[in-house]
N, C-alpha and C positions, 0 to 999 in steps of 0.2 A: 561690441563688447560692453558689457554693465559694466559696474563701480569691482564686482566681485571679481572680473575678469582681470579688469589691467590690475587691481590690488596682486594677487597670483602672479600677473605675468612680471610686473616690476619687481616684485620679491625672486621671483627665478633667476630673472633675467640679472640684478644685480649682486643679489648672494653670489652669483657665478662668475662676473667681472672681477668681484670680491678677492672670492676664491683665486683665480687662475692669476690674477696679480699681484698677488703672495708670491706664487707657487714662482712665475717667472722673475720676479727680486731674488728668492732663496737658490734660483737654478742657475741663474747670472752669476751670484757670489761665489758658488763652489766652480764653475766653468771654470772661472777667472785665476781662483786657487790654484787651479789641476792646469791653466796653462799659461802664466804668466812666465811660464820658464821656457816654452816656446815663443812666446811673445819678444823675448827678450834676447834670444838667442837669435832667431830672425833680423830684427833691429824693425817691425811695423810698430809702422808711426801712432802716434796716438791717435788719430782721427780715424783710419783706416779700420784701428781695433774699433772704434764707437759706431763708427757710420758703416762700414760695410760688413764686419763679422755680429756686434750685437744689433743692430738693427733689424738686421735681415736675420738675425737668430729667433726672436723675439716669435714671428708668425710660426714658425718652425715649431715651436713647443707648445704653444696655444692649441693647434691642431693635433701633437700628438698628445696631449693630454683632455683635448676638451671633450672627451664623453667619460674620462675616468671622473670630473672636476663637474662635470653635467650633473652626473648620480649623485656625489656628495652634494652640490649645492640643492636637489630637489631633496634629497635626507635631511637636509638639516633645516631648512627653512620649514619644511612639510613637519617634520616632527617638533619644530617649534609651535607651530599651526595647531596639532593636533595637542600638544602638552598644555596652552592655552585654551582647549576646549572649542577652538573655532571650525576647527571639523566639524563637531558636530553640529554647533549652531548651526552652519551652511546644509547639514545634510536636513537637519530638521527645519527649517526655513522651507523645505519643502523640493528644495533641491539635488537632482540624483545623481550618481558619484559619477558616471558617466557623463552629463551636463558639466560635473567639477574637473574632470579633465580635461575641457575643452580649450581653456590657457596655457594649461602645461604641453598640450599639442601645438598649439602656435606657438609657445617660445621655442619648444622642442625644434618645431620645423626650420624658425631663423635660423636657428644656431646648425643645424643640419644644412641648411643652404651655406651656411659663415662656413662650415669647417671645408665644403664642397668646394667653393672656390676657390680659398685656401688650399685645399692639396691637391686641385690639379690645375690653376690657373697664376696665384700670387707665390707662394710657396718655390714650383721649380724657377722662378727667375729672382725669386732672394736667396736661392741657393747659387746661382749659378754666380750669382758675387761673392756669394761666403766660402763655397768651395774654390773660385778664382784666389781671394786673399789667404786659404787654409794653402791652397797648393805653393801659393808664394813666399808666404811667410812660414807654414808648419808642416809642413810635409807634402812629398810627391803622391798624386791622388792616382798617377799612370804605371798600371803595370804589364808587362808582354804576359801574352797569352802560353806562352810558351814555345814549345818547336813543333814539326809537322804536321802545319793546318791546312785542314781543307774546307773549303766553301764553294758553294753553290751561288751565282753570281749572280745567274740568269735561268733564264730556264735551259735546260740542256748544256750550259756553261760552267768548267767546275776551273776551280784551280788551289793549285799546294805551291804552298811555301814552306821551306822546310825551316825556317826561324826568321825573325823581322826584328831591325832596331828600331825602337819610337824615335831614339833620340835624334839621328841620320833620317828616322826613314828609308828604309835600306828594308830590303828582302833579297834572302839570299836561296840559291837550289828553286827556280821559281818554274812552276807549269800550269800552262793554259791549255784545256781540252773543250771540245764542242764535238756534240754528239746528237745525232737527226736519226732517232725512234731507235735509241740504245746503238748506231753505227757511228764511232768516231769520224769524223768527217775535218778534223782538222788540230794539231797541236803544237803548242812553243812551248819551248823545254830555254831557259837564261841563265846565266851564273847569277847573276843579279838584275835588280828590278829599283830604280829610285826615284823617288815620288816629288815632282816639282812644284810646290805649290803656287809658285807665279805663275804659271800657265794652265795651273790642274790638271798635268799630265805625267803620265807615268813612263820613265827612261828602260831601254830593254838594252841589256849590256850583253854582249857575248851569247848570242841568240840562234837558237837553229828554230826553222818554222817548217813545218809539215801541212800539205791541203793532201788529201787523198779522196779520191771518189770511186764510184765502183770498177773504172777501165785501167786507172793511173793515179800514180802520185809524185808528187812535184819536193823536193827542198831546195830553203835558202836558209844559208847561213850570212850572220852580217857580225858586225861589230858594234853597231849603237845605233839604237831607235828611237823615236817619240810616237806616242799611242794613248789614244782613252779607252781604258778599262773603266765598266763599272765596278769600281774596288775604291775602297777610301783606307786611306793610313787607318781610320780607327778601326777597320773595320779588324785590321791583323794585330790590335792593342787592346788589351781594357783598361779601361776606367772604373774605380770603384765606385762602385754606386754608383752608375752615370744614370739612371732612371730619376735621380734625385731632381736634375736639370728637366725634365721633359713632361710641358703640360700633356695633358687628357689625348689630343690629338695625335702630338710628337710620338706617345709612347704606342698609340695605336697602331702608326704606320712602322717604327720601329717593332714591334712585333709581326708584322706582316713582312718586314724585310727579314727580320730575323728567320722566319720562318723558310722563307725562299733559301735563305742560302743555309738550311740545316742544322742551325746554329743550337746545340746542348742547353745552353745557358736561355734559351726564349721562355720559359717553363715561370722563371724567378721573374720576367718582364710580366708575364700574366697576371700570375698572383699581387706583383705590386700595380695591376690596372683595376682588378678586382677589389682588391681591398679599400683603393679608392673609394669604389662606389658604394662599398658597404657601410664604412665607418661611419659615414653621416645618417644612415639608416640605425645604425648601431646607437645612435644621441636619442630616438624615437624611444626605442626598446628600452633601453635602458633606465628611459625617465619614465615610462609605468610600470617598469619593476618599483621604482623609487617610491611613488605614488600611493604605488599599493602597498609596502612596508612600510612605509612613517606615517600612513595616515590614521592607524590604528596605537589609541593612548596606553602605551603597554607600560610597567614598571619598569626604570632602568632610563625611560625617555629616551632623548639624544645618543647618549652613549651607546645604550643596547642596537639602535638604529645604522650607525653610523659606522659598529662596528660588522653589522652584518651584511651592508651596505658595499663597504669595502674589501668585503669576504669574498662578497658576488662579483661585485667588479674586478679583481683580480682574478679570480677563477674562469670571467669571461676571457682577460687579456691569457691566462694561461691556453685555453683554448683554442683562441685566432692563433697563439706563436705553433701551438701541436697542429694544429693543422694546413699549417703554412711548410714546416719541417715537413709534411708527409704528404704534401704535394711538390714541392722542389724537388725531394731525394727518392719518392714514392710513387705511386699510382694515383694519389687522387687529383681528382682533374682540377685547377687550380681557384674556376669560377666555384665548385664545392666548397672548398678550402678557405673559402672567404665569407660566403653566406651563410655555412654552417651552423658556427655561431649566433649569430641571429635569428636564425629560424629555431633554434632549441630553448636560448632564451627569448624568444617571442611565444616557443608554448609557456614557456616560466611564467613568464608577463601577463598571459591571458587567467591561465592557474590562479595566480595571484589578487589579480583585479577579481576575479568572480569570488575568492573568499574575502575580498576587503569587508570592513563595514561597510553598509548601505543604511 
C-alpha cells in the first residue's frame, strides 16, 4: 500500500470508529432511560447491569448498525476529500478511480470480516449472557408453543402432545407412532410424559404400548416407565429469539433438525442464516455506492451527500426488512430474501462508479 492507500484507509477506518462510538454512548443512554424501571424493579445488581447486559450489548449494536455507519463514514470523510479538491488532485496525479478504490476495498473487506464474526461467532455468546440476565432480571424470554403439537422426531417417528408445561416439564395426552414405508408398526398413547433432567430421560405415566406386525398385535398397559426419546423439553417450548444464542454452525444443524421434525417456524431460522452471510457483503456494496456519490464536488458538499447517502441506506434497510416479511409469511425462498438486496444495489453501485468522475 503507498502513502495514498493507508491515508484513505485510516481516514475510513477511523471516521467509522468515530462514528459507531457516538452512536453506541447515545444507544446506552436511552437503553438505560427505557429500562431502568426494570432494572429496579428486578433488584440486578449494579455489576451485572455493567458487565453482563452492557457489555455484551456493546458487540450487539456495532454489528447491527456497522454498514448503516460504514456508508456514512465513507460520505463523509470522501466528500470531505472531494470539497478539498483532493479527488481530484489523486485523479489527476495520474491515478484511476478504480486504482482509488483499492483502500476502500481493504477497509471495506476488515470490517466485513469484523461484522462476520461478530454475528455468527462473538455476538451469540454475548447474548446468551445478556438474555440469561434479561430473563432474570426483565422478563421471561420462555414461551409454550401452544397445544396439539406434532413433530417428527426421526425419520418415520412422529409424536403429539396435546399441551406441555415449561415450567414442570410436563406433557400431557402424549403419543408415539412408528411407521415402516407409511405401515404403523408400533404406538404409545400416556396420560402424561415428564421429563428428568438428572438422568435425561423421559417418564411415561399411565401408558398403553401397541407393536403390531403383519400376522399379530401385542398390548401392554403399565403404570410408569423410563425411556429415551429423541425429544427435548425445548423442543415442545419456544424461546424467543433463541437463533439469537446460536453461532454459524449451531444454527445450521438446528435448521436441519428443524427440518426433520417438520417444524413451521424453520423458514425464520434460514432467513436469520442467510442474512448472516450477507450483511458483511452488504458493508462491500455499500461503500461503492458511497464512493461513487461523494466523490463528485457538487454544491450543497456534505450536507447534499449525506443526506442522499442516508436515503440509500435506509431504503436498502427497508428492503432486506420486505423481503425478509415475504419470505417468513410468503413464497420467497429465504436465501432470495437475503441477497436480494445486494444484488440490486450492486447493480446501483456498479451504475454509479461507471458515471463517477474519472
Amino acid at each position: 500500500m503507498k502513502i495514498i492507500d493507508w491515508y484513505i484507509f485510516k481516514k475510513f477506518i477511523g471516521t467509522f470508529v468515530y462514528a459507531i462510538s457516538l452512536l453506541i454512548i447515545i444507544v446506552i443512554i436511552f437503553d438505560i432511560s427505557e429500562n431502568i424501571e426494570d432494572f429496579l424493579k428486578g433488584n440486578a445488581p449494579l455489576k451485572s447491569i455493567i458487565v453482563d447486559y452492557y457489555i455484551n450489548f456493546i458487540p450487539y449494536f456495532i454489528n447491527l448498525f456497522v454498514y448503516l455507519f460504514t456508508f456514512i463514514s465513507v460520505i463523509f470523510f470522501t466528500s470531505k476529500m472531494a470539497g478539498n479538491t483532493e479527488i481530484i488532485a489523486i485523479l489527476s496525479s495520474g491515478v484511476s478511480f478504480l486504482r482509488m478504490l483499492r483502500p476502500y476495498l481493504m477497509a471495506a473487506i476488515l470490517l466485513g470480516i469484523v461484522s462476520f464474526y461478530l454475528g455468527n461467532f462473538l455476538i451469540p455468546r454475548t447474548n446468551e449472557i445478556r438474555r440469561d440476565f434479561k430473563n432474570k432480571y426483565m422478563g421471561n424470554l420462555v414461551k409454550d408453543k401452544g397445544k396439539n403439537l406434532h413433530l417428527q422426531i426421526e425419520k418415520g417417528v412422529f409424536v403429539y402432545v396435546e399441551s406441555f408445561n415449561n415450567k414442570v416439564n410436563t406433557g400431557y395426552k402424549f403419543t408415539l407412532e412408528k411407521f415402516d414405508k407409511q405401515q404403523l408398526t408400533y404406538k404409545l398413547n400416556a396420560e402424561r410424559i415428564e421429563y428428568d433432567s438428572t438422568i435425561s430421560k423421559w417418564k411415561i405415566i399411565n401408558y398403553v404400548e401397541r407393536n403390531i406386525d403383519s400376522l399379530h398385535e401385542s398390548l401392554v398397559r403399565g403404570k410408569e416407565i423410563d425411556t429415551v426419546i429423541n425429544l427435548k423439553p425445548t423442543d415442545l417450548y419456544k424461546i424467543k429469539e433463541d437463533f439469537e444464542v446460536m453461532n454459524l454452525w449451531e444454527l445450521r444443524e438446528h435448521i436441519r433438525s428443524e427440518y426433520l421434525k417438520g417444524s413451521a417456524s424453520v423458514t425464520s431460522y434460514e432467513v436469520e442464516m442467510h442474512k448472516r452471510l450477507a450483511s458483511p457483503v452488504a458493508i462491500i456494496v455499500l461503500t461503492f455506492i458511497g464512493v461513487a456519490l461523494a466523490s463528485r464536488k457538487v454544491r450543497g458538499g456534505i450536507g447534499m451527500h449525506l443526506g442522499l447517502g442516508i436515503a440509500i441506506t435506509f431504503s436498502y434497510i427497508m428492503f432486506m426488512q420486505i423481503s425478509t416479511v415475504f419470505a417468513t409469511y410468503g413464497n420467497l425462498h429465504p436465501a432470495i430474501a437475503a441477497w436480494l438486496p445486494n444484488i440490486i444495489f450492486s447493480i446501483l453501485g456498479v451504475y454509479l462508479i461507471i458515471k463517477a468522475p474519472k
